[in-house]
VOTI-300225 format. One line per 2 residues: their letters; for each residue x, y, z of C-alpha. Coordinates in pm, 1 decimal. Example, Ala and Ser with C-alpha at 12.3 -4.5 7.8 and 13.67 -1.06 7.14 Angstrom:
2
AS) 1230.0,-450.0,780.0 | 1367.0,-106.0,714.0
! end
This chain:
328
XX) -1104.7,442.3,-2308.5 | -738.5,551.6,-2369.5
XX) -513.5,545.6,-2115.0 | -287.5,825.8,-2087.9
XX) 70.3,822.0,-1886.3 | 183.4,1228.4,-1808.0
XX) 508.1,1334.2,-1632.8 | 395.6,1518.0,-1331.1
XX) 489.4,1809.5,-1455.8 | 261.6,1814.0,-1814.2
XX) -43.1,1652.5,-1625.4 | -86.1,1746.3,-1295.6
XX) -374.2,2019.8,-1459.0 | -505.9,1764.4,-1628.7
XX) -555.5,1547.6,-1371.4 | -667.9,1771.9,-1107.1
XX) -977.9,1834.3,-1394.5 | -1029.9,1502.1,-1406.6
XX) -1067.5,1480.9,-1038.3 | -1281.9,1775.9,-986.7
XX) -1512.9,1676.3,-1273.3 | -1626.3,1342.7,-1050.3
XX) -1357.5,1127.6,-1251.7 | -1050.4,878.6,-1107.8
XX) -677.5,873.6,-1212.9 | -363.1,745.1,-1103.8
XX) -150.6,896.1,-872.0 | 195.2,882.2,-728.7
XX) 319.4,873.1,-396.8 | 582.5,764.6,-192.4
XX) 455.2,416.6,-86.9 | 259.5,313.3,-307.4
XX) 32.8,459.1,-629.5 | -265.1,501.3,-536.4
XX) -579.8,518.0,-737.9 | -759.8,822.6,-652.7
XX) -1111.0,1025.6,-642.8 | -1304.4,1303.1,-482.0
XX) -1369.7,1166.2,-144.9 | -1669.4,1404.5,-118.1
XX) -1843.6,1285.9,-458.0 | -1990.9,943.7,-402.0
XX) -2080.9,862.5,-743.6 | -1678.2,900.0,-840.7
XX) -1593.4,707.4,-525.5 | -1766.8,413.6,-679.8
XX) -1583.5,422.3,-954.9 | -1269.4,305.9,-761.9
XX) -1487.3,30.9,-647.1 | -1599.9,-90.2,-991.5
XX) -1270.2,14.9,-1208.0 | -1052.2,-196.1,-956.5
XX) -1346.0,-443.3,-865.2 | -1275.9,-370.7,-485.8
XX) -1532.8,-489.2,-213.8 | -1708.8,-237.4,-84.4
XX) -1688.5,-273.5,282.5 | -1327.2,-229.9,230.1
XX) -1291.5,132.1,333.2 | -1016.5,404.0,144.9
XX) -724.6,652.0,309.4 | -841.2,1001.0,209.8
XX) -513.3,1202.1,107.9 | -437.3,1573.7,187.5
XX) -174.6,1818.4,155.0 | 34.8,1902.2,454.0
XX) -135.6,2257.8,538.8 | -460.2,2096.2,464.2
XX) -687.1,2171.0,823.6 | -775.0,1766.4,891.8
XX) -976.9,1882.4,1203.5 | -1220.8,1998.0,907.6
XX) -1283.4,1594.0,857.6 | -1215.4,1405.5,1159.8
XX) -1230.6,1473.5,1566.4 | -862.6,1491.9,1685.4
XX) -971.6,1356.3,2097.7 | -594.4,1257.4,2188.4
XX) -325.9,1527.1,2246.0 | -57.7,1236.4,2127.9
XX) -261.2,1301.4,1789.2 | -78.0,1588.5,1716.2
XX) 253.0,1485.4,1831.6 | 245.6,1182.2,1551.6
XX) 101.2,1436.5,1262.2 | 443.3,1695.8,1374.8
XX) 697.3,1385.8,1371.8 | 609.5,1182.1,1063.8
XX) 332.2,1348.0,865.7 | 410.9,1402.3,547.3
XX) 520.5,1067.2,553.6 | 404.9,702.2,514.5
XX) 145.2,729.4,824.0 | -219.6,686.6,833.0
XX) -425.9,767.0,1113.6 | -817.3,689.9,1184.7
XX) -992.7,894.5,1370.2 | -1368.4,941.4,1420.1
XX) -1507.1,1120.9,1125.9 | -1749.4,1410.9,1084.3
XX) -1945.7,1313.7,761.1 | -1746.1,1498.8,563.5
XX) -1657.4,1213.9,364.6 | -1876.6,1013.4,166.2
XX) -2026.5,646.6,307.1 | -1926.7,487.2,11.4
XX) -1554.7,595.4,80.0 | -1549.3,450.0,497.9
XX) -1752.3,205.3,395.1 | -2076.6,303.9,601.8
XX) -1817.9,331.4,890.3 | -1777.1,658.0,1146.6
XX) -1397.3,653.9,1162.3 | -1167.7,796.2,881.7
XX) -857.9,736.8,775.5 | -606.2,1033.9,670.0
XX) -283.4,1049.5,496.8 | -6.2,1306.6,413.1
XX) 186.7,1155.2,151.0 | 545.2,1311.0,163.3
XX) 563.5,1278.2,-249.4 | 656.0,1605.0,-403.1
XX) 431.0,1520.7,-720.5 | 120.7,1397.9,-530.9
XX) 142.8,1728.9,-292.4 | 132.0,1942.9,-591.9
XX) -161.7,1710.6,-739.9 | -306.0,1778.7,-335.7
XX) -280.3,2118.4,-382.9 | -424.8,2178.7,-718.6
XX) -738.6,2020.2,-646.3 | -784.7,2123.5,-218.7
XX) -980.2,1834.5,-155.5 | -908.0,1535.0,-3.7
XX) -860.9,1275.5,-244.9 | -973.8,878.7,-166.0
XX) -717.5,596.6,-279.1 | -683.9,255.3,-244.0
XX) -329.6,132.9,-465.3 | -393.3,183.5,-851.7
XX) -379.5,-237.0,-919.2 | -664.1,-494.5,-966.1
XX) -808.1,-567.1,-588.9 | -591.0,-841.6,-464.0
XX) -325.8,-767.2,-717.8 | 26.0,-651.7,-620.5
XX) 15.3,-301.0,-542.6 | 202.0,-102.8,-826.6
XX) 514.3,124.9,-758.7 | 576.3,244.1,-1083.5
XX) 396.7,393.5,-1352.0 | 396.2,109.2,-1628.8
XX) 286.0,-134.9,-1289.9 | -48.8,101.7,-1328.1
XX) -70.1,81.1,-1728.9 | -13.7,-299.1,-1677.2
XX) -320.7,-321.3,-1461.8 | -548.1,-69.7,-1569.6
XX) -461.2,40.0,-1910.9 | -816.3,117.5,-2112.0
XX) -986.3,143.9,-1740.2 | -900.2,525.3,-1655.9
XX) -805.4,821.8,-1826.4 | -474.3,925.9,-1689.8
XX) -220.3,763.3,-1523.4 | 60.9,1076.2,-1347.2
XX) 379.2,928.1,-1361.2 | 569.1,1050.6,-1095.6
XX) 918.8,736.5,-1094.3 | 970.5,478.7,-860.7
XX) 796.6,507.4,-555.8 | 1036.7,504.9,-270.8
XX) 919.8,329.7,2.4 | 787.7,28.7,-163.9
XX) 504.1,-92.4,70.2 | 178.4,39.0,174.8
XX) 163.2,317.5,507.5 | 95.5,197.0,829.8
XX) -227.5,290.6,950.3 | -270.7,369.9,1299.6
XX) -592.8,348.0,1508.5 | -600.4,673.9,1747.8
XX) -925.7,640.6,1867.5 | -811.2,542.3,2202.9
XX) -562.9,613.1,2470.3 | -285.0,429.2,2332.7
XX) -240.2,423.9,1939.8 | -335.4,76.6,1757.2
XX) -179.4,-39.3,1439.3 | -424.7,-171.3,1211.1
XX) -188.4,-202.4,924.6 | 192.5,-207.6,961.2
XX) 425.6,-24.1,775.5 | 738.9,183.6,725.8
XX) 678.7,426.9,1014.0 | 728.8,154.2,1312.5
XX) 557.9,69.4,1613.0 | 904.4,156.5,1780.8
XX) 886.2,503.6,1662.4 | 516.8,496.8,1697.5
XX) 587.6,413.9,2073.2 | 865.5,726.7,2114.5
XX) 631.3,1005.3,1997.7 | 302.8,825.9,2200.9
XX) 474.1,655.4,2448.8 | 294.9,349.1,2407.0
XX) 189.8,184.3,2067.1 | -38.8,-192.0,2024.6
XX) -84.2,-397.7,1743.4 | -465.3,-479.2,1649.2
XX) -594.5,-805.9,1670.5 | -841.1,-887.2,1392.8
XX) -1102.5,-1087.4,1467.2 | -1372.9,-1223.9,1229.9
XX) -1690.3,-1003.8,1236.3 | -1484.8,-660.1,1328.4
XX) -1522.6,-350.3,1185.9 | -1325.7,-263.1,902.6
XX) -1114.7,85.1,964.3 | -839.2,-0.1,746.6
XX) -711.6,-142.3,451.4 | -513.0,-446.3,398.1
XX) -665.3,-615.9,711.7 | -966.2,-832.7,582.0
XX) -866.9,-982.6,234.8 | -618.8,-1167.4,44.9
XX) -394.5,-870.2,-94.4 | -79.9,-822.9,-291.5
XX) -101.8,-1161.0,-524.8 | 121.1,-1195.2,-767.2
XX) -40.6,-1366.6,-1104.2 | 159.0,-1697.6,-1048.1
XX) 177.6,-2002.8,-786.1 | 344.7,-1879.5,-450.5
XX) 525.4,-2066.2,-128.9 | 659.3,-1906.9,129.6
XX) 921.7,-2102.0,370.1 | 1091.2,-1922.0,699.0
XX) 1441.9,-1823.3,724.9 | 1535.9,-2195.6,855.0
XX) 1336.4,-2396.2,585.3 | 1633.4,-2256.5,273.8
XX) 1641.4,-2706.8,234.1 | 1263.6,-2706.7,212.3
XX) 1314.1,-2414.0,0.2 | 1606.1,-2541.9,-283.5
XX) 1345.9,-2883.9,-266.2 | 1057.6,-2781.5,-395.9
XX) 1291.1,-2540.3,-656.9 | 1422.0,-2884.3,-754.2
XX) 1071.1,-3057.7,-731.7 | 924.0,-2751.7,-981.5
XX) 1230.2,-2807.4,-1206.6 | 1173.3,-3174.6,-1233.5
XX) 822.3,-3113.5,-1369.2 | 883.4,-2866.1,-1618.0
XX) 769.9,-2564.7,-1489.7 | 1001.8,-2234.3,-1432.3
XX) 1083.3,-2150.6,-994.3 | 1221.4,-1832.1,-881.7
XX) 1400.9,-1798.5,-520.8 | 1285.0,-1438.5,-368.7
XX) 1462.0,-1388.9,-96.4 | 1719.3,-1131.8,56.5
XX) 2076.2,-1108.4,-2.6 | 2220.6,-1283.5,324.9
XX) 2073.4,-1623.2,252.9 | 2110.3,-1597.1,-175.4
XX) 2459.3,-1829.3,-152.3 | 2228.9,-2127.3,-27.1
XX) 2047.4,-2084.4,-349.5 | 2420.7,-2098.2,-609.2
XX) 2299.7,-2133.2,-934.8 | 1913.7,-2113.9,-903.2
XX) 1694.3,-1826.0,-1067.6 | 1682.4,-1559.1,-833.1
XX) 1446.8,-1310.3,-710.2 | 1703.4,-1075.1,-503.0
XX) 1554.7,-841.9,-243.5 | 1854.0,-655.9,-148.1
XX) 1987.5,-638.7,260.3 | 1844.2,-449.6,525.3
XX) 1424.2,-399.9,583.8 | 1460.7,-35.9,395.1
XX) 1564.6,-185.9,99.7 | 1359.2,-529.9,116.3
XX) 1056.7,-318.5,137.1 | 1171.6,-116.3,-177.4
XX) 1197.4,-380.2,-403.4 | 909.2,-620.9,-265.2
XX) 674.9,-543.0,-492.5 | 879.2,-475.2,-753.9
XX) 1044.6,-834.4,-739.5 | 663.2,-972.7,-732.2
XX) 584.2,-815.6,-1041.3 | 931.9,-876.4,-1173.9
XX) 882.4,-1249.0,-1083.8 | 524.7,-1319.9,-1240.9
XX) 627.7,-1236.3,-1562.5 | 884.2,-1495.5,-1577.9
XX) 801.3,-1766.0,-1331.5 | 559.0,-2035.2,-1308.7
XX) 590.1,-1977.5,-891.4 | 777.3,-1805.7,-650.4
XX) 941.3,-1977.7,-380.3 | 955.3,-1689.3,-83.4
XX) 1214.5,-1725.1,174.2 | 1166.7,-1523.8,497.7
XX) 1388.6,-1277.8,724.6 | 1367.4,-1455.1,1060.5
XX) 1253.5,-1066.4,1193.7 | 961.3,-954.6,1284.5
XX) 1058.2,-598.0,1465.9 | 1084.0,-234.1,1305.5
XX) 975.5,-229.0,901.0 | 1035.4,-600.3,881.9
XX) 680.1,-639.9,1077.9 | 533.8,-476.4,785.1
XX) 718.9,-664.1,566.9 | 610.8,-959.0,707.9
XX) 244.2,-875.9,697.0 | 277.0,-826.0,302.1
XX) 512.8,-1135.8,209.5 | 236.4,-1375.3,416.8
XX) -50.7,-1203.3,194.3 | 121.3,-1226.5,-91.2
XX) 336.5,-1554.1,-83.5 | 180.7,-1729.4,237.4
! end
């Protein structure tokens, strides 16, 4: 199979015949690129499954345009609901909530909740809109892979797997949505992510953070496996472990082999004169370029040595939760 890459503009009719026609292709959005299928059809669902060799009890996100009637999937039973969907959907949210069938098993992974997304990305809405279904996606990598934000991140992984990949630049955001649970009285966060459990909290009024306990449920993805691996050795040390940090760098050196330092711009002096892996200041832009650095770094190092932020509040809790799978 020959992979193609399209501007949105040139393939967005291409790939919404792909997608109607039971096949998969790559998609932009703002988070993350996501690779995407008929959520109704199982038989292209699978596909995801097999092309990125994804377990299946690891459910999808189904993805719809923003006028797109989600009561026709799911049952909306808290009022807060709506209140999150008005203040940050489109936008890098997910919400589960029980599902009406709709959906096929393959893509909730025999499960009765759902999980829906708006993605705010002009190019995927117009992809959203072409096709009127809702569209499953996991991101458009190999399963445990880091997740791709660019176009030639997809080709990397999955060139000669699918048939198109829409290249719609740089996603902005850089990590995956947070997916909420709002199943119950007081939203859940399954995932985190770039909308916040402090701005969760303001529209609900209350917001948790899920504990995940061996033998749960699944509702979400990102919770049960290793994820977001880069394709070379990995430490991670915490914001007061830079000495542990430069040591091993030193230790690596010593034996031949090529470190990298990833870490953010306030502590990079510690590290004078060491190969760098430069995340920027600030959660917004550490989340940006997280991925970006990972794939950046594997190319070029023999490991990445991952120093931490000292924060775990606002997007740096979803930071966090990636740099631990990733580098931990």
């Amino acid at each position: 199979m020959t992979t193609e890459i399209l501007s949105v503009k040139d393939g967005v009719e291409k790939a919404a015949k792909i997608l109607l026609s039971g096949g998969i292709v790559a998609m932009p959005t703002e988070t993350v690129y996501g690779l995407a299928a008929d959520g109704t059809n199982s038989a292209a669902v699978k596909k995801i499954f097999e092309v990125k060799g994804r377990p299946s009890d690891n459910p999808l996100i189904a993805h719809v345009h923003k006028d797109y009637d989600v009561s026709a999937l799911v049952h909306i039973r808290q009022d807060y609901v709506y209140d999150l969907i008005k203040a940050y959907m489109p936008g890098p949210l997910t919400l589960v909530m029980e599902s009406k069938g709709v959906i096929c098993k393959e893509a909730v992974a025999g499960g009765d909740t759902l999980a829906i997304r708006m993605p705010s990305h002009e190019g995927c809405q117009k992809l959203l809109r072409a096709v009127n279904i809702p569209l499953v996606a996991p991101s458009a990598n190999l399963s445990k892979h880091t997740s791709p934000v660019s176009a030639e991140h997809v080709f990397n992984d999955l060139n000669g797997k699918i048939p198109l990949i829409l290249d719609g630049g740089r996603c902005s955001g850089g990590i995956e949505s947070t997916v909420l649970d709002v199943t119950g009285n007081v939203p859940r966060i399954l995932r985190a992510g770039l909308i916040t459990r402090e701005m969760v909290e303001k529209i609900a009024g209350g917001c948790e953070i899920a504990e995940h306990k061996e033998g749960d449920k699944v509702k979400s993805p990102g919770v049960k496996y290793r994820h977001y691996r880069p394709k070379c050795d990995t430490a991670l040390f915490e914001i007061d472990e830079t000495d542990k940090a430069a040591a091993l760098y030193e230790t690596e050196l010593a034996r031949g082999r090529t470190p990298y330092i990833m870490c953010s711009d306030d502590v990079a002096e510690k590290f004078k004169g060491k190969n760098l892996l430069l995340l920027g200041k600030g959660g917004d832009e550490i989340a940006f370029n997280l991925y970006d650095k990972l794939l950046d770094g594997e190319k070029k190092a023999d490991i990445i040595i991952a120093v931490a932020f000292g924060r775990c509040d606002g997007v740096y809790l979803g930071i966090m939760n990636r740099l631990k799978k990733s580098c931990g």
